[in-house]
C-alpha positions in Angstrom: -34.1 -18.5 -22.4 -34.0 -17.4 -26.0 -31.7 -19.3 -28.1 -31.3 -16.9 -30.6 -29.7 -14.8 -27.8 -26.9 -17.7 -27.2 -26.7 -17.8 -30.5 -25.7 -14.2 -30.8 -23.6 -14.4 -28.2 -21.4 -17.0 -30.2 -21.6 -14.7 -33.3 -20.0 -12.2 -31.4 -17.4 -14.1 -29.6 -16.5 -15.5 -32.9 -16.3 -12.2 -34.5 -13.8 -10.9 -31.6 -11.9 -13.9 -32.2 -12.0 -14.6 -36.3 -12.7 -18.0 -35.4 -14.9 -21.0 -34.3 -15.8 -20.7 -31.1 -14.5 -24.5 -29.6 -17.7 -25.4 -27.7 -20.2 -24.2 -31.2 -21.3 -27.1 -33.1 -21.7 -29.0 -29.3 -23.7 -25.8 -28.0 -26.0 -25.8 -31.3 -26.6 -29.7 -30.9 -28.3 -28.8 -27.7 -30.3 -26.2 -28.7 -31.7 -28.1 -31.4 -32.8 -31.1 -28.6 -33.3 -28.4 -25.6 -30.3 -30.0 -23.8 -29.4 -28.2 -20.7 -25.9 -26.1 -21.4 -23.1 -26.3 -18.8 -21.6 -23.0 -17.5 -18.4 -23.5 -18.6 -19.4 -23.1 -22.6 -21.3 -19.9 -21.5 -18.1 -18.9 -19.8 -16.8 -15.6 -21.7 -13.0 -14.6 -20.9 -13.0 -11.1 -22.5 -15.6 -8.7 -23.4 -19.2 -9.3 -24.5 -20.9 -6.4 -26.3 -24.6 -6.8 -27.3 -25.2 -3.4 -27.5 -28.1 -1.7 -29.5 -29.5 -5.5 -30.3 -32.8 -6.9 -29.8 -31.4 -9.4 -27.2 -34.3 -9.7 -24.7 -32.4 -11.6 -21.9 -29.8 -13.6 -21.2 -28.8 -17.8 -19.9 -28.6 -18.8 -16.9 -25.1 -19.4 -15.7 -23.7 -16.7 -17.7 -20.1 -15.6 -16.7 -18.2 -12.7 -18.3 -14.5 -12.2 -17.0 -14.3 -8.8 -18.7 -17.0 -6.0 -20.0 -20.2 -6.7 -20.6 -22.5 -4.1 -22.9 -26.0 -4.0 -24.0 -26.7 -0.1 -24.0 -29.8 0.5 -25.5 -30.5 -3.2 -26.4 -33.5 -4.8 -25.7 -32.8 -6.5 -22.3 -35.6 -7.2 -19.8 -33.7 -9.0 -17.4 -30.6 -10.8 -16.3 -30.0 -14.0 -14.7 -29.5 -14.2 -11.4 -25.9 -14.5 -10.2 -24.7 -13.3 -13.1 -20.8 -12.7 -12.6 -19.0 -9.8 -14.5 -15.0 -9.6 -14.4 -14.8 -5.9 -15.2 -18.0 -3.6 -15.9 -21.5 -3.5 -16.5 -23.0 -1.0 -19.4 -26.6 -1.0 -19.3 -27.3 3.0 -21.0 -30.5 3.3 -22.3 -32.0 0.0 -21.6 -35.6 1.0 -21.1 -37.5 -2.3 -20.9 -35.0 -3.0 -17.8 -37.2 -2.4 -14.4 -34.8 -4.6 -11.9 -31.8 -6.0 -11.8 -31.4 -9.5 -10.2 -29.8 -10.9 -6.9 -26.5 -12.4 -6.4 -25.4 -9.8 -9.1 -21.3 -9.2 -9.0 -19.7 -7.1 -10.3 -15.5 -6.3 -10.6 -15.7 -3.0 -12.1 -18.6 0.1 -12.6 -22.4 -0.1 -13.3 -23.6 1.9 -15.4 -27.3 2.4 -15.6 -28.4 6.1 -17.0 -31.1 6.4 -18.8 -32.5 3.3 -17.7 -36.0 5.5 -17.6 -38.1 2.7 -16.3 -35.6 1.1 -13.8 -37.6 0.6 -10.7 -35.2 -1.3 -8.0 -31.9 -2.6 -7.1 -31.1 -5.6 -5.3 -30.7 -5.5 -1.6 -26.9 -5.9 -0.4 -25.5 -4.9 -3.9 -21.9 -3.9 -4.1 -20.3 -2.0 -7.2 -16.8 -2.1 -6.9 -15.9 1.5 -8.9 -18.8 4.1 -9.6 -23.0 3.5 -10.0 -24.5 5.9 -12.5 -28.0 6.3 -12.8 -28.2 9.2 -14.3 -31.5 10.0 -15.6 -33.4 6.7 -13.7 -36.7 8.7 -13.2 -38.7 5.4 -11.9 -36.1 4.8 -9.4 -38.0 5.6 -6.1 -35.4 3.9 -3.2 -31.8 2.5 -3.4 -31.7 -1.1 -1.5 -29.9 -1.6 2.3 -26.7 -2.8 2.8 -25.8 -0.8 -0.8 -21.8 0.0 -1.4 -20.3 2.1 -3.8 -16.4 1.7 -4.3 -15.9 5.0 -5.7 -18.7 7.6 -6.9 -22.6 7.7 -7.2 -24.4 9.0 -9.2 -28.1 10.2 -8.9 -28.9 13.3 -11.1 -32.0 13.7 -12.0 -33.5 10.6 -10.3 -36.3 13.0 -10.0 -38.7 9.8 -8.3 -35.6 9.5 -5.4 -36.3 11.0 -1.7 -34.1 9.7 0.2 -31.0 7.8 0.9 -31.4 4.5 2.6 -29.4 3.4 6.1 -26.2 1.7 5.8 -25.4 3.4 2.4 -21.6 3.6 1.8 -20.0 5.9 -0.6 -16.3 5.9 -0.9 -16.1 8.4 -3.2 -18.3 11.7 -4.2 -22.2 11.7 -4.3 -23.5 14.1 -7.0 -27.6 14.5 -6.7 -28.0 17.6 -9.1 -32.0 17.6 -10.6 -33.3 15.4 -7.7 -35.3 15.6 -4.5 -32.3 15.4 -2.6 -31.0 18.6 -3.0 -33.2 20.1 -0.6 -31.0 18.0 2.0 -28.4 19.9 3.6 -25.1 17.8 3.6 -25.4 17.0 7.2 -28.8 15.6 6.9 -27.6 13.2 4.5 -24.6 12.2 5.4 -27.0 11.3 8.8 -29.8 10.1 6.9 -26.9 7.0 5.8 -26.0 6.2 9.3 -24.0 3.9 10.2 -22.9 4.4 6.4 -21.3 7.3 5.4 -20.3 9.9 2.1 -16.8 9.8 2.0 -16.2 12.6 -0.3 -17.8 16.1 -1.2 -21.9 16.0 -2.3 -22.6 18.1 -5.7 -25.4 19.3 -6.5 
């Protein structure tokens, strides 16, 4: 764990806030003498945007309750069981190849352009849409994946398939990939026992 990154996440909080963040002189004492940080100081009630900065991960026990956003930051990976209250923006974040397990998420994920995303974790569940627009390293979507509203694959030009068990409750748009050479009955089987609730574009 970096400490500048905690570091710039209390710069930020105190910026939203125009004030001290409580918990700052105690969480710099224990970077100072690598003292372990509890999870309730690197508990953040509102919004957390880190976007376009060099941030290169993020701690361990990391809790958001609203949005967090690091498009086109620097982020190689996230901690695992990393809890997000309302979305997840991760646009553009091209040193990002996975994302972690235990991941949850209240809200969206956003992923496109993510150009050297390789895999998501098996049994992940986005509450409102999944874009991944543009993921041209994606090769497979995990089982036991669930989509709360609609999914998003264009140009996922690396994707050939959808896996078992997929569950869309919302509209599946797969415009510039390999998929559009499934009818919509052969994928809409292909996801059994899942299912496409909605229309497919292509």
């Amino acid at each position: 764990m970096e400490k500048e990154t905690i570091k710039n996440i209390l710069d930020f909080l105190e910026k939203e806030e125009n004030k001290k963040h409580k918990d700052r002189d105690s969480i710099i004492w224990k970077l100072k003498f690598d003292e372990p940080i509890t999870e309730e100081e690197l508990n953040v009630k509102g919004n957390l945007d880190l976007s376009y900065s060099k941030i290169t991960s993020l701690p361990d026990g990391l809790k958001v309750g609203g949005y967090l956003i690091l498009n086109y930051s620097s982020i190689k990976s996230l901690p695992g069981n990393l809890k997000v209250g309302g979305r997840l923006d991760l646009e553009g974040c091209e040193d990002l190849i996975s994302l972690p397990r235990g991941l949850e998420l209240g809200a969206s994920l956003y992923l496109e352009n993510s150009t050297n995303l390789i895999s998501l974790p098996k049994g992940l569940k986005v509450a409102h849409n999944l874009d991944l627009e543009n993921c041209t390293s994606l090769t497979s979507l995990p089982e036991g994946l669930e989509v709360g509203r609609d999914l998003y694959l264009e140009n996922c030009t690396s994707l050939t398939s959808l896996p078992k068990g997929l569950k869309v409750r919302g509209i599946l748009i797969i415009s510039g990939s390999p998929l559009v050479k499934f009818s919509d009955e052969e994928l809409r089987n292909m996801v059994k026992p899942g299912f496409i609730k909605e229309q497919i574009i292509r």
